[in-house]
C-alpha positions as CSV (number, residue, x, y, z in Angstrom):
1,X,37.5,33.3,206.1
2,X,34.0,33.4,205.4
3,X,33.3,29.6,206.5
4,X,34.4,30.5,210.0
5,X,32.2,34.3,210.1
6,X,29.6,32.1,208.8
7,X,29.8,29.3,211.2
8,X,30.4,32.3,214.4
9,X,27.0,33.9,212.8
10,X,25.1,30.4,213.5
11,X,26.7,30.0,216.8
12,X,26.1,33.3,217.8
13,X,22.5,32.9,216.8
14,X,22.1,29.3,218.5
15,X,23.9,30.9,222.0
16,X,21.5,33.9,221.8
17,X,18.0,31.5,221.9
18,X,19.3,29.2,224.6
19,X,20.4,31.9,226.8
20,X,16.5,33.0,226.6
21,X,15.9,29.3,227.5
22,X,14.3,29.3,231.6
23,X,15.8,25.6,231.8
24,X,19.6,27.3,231.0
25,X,19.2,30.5,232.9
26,X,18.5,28.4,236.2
27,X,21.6,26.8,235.5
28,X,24.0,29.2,236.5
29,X,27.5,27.7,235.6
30,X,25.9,26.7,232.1
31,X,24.9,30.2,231.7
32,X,27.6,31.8,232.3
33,X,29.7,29.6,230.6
34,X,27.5,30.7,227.2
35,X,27.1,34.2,228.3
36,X,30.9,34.4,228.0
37,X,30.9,32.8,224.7
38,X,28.0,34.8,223.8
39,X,30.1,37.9,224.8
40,X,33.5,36.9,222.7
41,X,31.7,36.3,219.8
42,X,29.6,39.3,219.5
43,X,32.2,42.1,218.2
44,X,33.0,39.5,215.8
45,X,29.7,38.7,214.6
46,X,28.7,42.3,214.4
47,X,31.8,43.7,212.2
48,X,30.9,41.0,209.9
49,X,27.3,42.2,209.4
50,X,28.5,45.0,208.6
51,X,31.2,43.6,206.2
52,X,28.0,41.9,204.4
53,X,25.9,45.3,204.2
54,X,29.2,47.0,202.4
55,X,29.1,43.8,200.2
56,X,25.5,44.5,199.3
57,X,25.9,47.8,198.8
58,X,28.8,47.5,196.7
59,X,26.7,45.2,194.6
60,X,23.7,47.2,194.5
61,X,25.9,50.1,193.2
62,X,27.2,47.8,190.1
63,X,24.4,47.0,189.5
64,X,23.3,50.2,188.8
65,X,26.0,51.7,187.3
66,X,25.7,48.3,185.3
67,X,22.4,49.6,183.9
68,X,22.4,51.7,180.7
69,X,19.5,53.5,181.2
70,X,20.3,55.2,184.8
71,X,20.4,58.8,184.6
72,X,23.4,60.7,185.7
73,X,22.4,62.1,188.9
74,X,21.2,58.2,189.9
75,X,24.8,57.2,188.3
76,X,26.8,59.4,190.2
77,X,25.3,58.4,193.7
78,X,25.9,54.8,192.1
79,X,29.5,56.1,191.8
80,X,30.1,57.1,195.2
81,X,28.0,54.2,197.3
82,X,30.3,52.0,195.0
83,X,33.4,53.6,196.1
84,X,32.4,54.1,199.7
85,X,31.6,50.4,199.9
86,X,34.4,49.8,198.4
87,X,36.5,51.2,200.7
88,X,34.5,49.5,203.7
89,X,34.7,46.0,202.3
90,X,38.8,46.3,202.3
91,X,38.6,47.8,206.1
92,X,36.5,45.2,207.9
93,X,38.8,42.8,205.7
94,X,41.5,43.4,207.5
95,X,39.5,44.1,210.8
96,X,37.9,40.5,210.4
97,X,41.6,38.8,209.4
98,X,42.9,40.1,213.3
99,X,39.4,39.3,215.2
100,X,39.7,35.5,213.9
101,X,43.2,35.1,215.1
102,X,43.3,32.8,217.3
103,X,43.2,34.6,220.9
104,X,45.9,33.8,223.7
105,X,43.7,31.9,226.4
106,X,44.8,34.1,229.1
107,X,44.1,37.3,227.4
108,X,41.3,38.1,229.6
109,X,42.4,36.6,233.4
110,X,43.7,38.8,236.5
111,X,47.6,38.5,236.6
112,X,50.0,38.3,239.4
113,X,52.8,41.3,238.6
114,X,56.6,40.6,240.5
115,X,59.0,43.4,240.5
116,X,62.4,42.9,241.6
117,X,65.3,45.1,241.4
118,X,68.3,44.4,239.8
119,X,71.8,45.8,238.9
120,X,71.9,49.4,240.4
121,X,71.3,48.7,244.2
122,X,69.3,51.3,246.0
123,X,68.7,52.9,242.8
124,X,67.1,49.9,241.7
125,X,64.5,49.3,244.6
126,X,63.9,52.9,244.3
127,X,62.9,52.7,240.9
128,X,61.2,49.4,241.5
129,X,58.9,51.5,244.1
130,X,58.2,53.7,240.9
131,X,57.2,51.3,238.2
132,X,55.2,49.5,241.0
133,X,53.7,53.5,241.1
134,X,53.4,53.5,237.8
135,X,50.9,50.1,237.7
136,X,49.0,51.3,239.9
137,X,48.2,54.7,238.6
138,X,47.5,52.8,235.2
139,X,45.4,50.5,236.6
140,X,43.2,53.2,238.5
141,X,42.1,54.4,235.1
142,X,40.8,51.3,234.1
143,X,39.1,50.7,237.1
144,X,41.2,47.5,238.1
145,X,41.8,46.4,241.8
146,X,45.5,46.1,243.5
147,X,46.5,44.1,246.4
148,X,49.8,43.6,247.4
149,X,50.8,40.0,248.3
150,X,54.2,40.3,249.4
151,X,57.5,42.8,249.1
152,X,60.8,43.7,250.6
153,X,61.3,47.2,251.5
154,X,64.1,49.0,251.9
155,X,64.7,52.1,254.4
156,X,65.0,54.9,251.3
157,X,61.5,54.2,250.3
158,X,62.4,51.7,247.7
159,X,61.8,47.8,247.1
160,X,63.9,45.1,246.7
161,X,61.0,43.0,245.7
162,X,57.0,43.7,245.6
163,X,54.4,40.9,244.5
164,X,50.8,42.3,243.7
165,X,47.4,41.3,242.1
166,X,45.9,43.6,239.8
167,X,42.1,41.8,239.0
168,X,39.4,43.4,235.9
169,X,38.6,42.3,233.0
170,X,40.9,42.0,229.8
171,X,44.1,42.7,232.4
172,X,46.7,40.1,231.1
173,X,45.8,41.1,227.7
174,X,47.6,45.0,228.5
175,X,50.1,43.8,230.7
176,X,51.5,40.4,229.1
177,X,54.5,42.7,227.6
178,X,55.7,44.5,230.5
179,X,57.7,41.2,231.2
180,X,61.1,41.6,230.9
181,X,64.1,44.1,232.1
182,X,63.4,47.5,232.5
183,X,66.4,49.9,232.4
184,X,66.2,53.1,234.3
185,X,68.7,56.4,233.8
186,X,68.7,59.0,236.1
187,X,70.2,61.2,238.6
188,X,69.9,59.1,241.9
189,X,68.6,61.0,245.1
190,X,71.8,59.0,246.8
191,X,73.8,60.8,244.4
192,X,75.5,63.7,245.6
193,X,77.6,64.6,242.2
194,X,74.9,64.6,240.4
195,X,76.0,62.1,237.8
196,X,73.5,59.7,235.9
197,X,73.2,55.8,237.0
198,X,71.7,53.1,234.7
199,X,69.9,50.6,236.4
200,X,68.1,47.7,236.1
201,X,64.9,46.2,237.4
202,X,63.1,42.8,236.5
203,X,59.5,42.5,235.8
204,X,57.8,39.8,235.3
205,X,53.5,39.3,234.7
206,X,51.8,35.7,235.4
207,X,48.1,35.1,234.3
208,X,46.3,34.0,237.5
209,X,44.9,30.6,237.6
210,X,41.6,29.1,238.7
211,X,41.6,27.0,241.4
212,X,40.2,24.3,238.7
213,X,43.1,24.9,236.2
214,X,45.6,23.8,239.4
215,X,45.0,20.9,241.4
216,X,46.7,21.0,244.5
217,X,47.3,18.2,247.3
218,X,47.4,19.6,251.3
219,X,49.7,16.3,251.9
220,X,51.9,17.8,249.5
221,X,52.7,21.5,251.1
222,X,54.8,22.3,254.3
223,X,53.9,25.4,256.3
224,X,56.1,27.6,258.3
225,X,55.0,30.9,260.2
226,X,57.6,33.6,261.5
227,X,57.1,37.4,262.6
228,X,56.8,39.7,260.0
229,X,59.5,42.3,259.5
230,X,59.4,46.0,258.0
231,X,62.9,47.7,256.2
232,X,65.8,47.4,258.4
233,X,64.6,44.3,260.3
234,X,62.5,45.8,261.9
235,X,59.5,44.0,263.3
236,X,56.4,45.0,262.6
237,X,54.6,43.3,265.1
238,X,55.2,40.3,267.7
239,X,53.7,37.1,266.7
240,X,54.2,34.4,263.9
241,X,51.9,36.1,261.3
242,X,53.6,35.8,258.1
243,X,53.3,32.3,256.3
244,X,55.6,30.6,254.1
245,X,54.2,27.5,251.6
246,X,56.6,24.9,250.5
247,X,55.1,23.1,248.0
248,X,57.2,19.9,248.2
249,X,57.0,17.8,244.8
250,X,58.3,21.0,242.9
251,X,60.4,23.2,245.9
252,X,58.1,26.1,245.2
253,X,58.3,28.8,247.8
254,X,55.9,31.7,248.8
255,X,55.6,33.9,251.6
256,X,53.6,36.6,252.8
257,X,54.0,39.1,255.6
258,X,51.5,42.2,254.3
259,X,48.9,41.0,256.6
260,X,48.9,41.3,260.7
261,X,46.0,38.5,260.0
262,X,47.9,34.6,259.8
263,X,45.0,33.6,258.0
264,X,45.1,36.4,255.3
265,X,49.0,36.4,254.7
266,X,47.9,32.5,253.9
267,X,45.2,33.1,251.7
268,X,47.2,35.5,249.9
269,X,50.4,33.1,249.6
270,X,48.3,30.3,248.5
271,X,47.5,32.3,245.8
272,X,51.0,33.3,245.0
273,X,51.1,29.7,244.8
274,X,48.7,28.4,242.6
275,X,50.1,31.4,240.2
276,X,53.5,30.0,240.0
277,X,52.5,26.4,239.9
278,X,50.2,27.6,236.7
279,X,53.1,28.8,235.3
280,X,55.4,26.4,235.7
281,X,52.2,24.4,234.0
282,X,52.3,26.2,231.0
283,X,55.7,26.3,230.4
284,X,55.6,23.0,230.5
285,X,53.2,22.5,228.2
286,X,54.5,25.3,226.0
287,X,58.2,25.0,225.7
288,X,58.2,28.4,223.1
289,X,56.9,29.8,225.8
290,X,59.2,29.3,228.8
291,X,62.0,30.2,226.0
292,X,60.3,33.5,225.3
293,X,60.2,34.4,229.3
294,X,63.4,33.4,230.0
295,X,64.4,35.6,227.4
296,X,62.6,38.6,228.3
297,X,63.1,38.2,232.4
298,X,67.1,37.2,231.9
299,X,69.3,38.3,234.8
300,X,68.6,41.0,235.5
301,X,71.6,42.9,233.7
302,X,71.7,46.1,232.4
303,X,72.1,44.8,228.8
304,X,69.0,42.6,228.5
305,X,66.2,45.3,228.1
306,X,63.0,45.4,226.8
307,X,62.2,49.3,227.3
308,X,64.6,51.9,229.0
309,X,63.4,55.1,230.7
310,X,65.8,58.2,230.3
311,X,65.0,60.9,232.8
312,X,67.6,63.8,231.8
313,X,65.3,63.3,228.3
314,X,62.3,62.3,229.5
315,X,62.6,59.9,227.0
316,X,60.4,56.5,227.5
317,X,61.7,53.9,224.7
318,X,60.7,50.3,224.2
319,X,63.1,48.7,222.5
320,X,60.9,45.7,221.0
321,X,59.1,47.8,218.6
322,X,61.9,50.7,218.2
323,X,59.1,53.3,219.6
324,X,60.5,56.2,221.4
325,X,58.3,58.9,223.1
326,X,59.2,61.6,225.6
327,X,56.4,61.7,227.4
328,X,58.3,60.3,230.7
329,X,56.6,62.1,233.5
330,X,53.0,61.5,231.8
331,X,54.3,57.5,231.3
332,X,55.1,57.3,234.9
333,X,51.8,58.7,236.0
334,X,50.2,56.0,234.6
335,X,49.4,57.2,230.9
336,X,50.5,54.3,229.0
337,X,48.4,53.2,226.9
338,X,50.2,54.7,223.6
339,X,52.6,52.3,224.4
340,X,51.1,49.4,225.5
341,X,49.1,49.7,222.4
342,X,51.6,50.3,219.8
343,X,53.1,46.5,221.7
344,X,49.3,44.7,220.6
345,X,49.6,46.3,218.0
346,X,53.6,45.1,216.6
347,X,52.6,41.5,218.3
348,X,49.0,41.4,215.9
349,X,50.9,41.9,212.6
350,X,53.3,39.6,213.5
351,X,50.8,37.0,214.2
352,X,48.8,38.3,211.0
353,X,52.5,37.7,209.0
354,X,53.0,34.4,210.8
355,X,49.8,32.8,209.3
356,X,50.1,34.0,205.7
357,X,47.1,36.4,205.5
């Protein structure tokens, strides 16, 4: 471990005169390019400079209390730096063993989030509506952007499907785990008895691309306009606005209608598709991967859940790490970070188990 902090120390140093340099700093894409690096490494660099002052103050302490002829006043303040330092050398141990894990590559991209509903029918879009709620109020507090790319809604208020960007920095690395089926128990407003419902809705989060980490060929998409429609079938306006992208060599399909603008809905869908095509990149690439989606996305079913939101209890409870808290109405307002934490958390010491430290 302390090859690697010592080799990040020298990097960090060597990053930190050339982006001083006049020759780099007119070079923009260089720059940045080491200004991220720059940034990465510098909660690394500066735990473990601190890890080295508890190491010399722990050995500055032995040595003291090493020393015979120390009073006792001088050997107790020996005692306790020696213990205090102590203490610190065993906490940015462990602090040090999770920064040097090796970090998912996506960790700090925008993401593409796609909600669909599942078994439960208009309970399910409606519920839908309300984790797509629920994103958004959690991204407002950390000051992320939202756009809406494409969705199907129904005439209760609910969606059958909704696509949508959420851009800032470090977004993937919150919202990688909200993949999968999300089961929802409640009282439905369509219910007149009263009685609860279990639904289902899928949800599934893709890192967004560059347009460098996709290369796409114009020859290779077919495009196909039509008039955009609202819930009900109704339309929403009277020309071909909305786009759809074929992208031949793979059958990939997007669509987008949010826009009156032709031009927007395309820019949008060609961003839907560069997403998917990313994906489909990295699951080939990464067969674990595409396993691990499949299994968290599933059907769709009632049975394959990853977190299941009881209403009657206001009961939130992800089922990965067995954490249960009923704090529903707080959760759906966008206050879930205990959560999404306590999932970095779980997937850290599994890596940190995985890898023997």
């Amino acid at each position: 471990m302390t090859d690697k902090l010592n080799d990040a120390e020298k990097r960090y140093e060597e990053i930190s005169g050339k982006l001083s340099d006049p020759e780099i700093v007119a070079d923009q894409e260089q720059y940045k390019k080491l200004m991220k690096e720059f940034k990465t490494l510098t909660p690394l660099v500066e735990k473990f400079r601190e890890y080295k002052k508890a190491q010399s103050d722990h050995a500055e302490a032995k040595e003291m209390l090493d020393d015979g002829s120390a009073d006792k006043e001088l050997r107790e303040m020996a005692q306790l730096q020696y213990e205090e330092s102590e203490a610190l050398i065993e906490k940015y141990t462990e602090e040090l063993k999770i920064m040097l894990l090796p970090k998912d590559p996506d960790d700090d991209r925008s993401v593409i989030i796609e909600i669909r509903a599942g078994v439960g029918g208009e309970e399910s879009a409606l519920f839908a509506n309300s984790l797509y709620r629920m994103y958004t109020m959690y991204a407002q507090t950390k000051g992320w952007k939202i756009e809406v790319i494409g969705s199907n809604p129904t005439e209760l208020g609910g969606f059958k499907e909704i696509s949508f960007s959420v851009e800032g920095e470090g977004v993937y690395a919150k919202l990688k785990y909200e993949s999968g089926v999300h089961r929802v128990q409640r009282v439905p407003e369509t219910e007149a008895q009263g009685r609860i419902q279990t639904s289902a809705v899928t949800v599934a989060v893709l890192p967004e691309p560059e347009e460098v980490d996709i290369d796409i060929n114009p020859a290779d998409l077919e495009y196909q306009t039509y008039r955009s429609s609202g819930a009900g079938g109704q339309h929403i306006n009277k020309t071909e606005s909305a786009i759809r992208i074929i992208h031949k060599p793979t059958g990939t399909i997007v669509e987008c209608q949010e826009e009156r603008s032709q031009y927007k809905n395309k820019d949008k869908a060609m961003k839907m598709l560069y997403t998917r095509l990313y994906e489909a990149k990295l699951n080939e690439q990464q067969g674990k991967r595409a396993a691990e989606r499949k299994i968290q996305v599933g059907s769709g079913d009632r049975s394959e859940r990853i977190r299941t939101y009881n209403f009657p209890q206001s009961r939130v409870t992800d089922h990965r790490i067995g954490l249960t808290l009923y704090k529903l109405e707080q959760f759906m307002n966008g206050a879930c970070d205990e959560v999404f934490d306590a999932l970095a958390i779980a997937d850290t010491a599994a890596k940190l188990a995985g890898s023997g430290n």
